[in-house]
N, C-alpha and C positions, 0 to 999 in steps of 0.2 A: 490516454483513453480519449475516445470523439466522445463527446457528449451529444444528446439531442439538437444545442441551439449550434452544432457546428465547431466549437470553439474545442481546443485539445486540456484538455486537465491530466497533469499526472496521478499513477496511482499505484501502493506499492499493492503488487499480488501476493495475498496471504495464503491459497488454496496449494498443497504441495508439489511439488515438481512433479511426483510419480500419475497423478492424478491429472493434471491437467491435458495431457494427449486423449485422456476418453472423455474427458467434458467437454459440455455444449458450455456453460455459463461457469464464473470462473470468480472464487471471491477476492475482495481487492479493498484497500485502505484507501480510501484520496488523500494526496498531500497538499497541504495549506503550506502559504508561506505567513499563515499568521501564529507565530511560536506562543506556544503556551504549555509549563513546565508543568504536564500533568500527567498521571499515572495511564492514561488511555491515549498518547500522544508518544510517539518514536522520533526521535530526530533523525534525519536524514539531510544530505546536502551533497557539494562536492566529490565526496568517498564515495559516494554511492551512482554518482552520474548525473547530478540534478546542478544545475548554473548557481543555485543559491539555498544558503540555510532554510531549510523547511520542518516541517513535522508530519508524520503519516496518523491520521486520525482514525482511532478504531475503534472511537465512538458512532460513525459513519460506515462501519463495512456494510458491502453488498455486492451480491452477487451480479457478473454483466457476463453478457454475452461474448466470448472470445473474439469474437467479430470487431468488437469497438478497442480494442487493445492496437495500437496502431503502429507506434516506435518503442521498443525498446531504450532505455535510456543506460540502465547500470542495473545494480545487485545491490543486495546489502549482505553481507558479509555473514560468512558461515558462523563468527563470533560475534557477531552481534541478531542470532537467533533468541538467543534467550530474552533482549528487548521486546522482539514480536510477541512472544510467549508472557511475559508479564504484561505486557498491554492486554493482551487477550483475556489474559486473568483478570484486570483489574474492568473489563468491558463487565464480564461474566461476575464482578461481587464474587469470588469463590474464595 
């Protein structure tokens, strides 16, 4: 993702694939490469396309503009959806 001050941050996109061709703005995780073993934090790294062990923080989601999405990097794996899904739960307290 481009950010405002220019500079590229990755971000993993939580908004579903079917969904995403009619949206203007597109919700998305930023990943940190500051690891912290916590119920609202995904790891992601290597497997996924990223040069080094990170975390997707979704304590942090928001929605950006499809626009600022810039390089595709990797995927995170059909089996490792249910990570996304308990992060999300555990954002939500449900």
């Amino acid at each position: 993702m481009e950010t405002p001050n220019g500079k590229s941050r990755p971000v993993l996109v939580v908004s579903r694939n079917e969904a995403i061709p009619v949206l203007n703005n597109v919700v998305v995780a930023p990943v940190s490469s500051t690891l912290r073993p916590i119920p609202t934090n995904v790891a992601v790294g290597p497997e996924e396309g990223l040069d080094h062990d990170s975390v997707a923080v979704f304590d942090s989601v928001a929605a950006v503009p499809k626009s600022v999405l810039t390089v595709r990097l990797g995927a995170l794996g059909a089996h490792r959806r249910i990570d996304l899904c308990r992060a999300l739960d555990a954002v939500a307290d449900c």
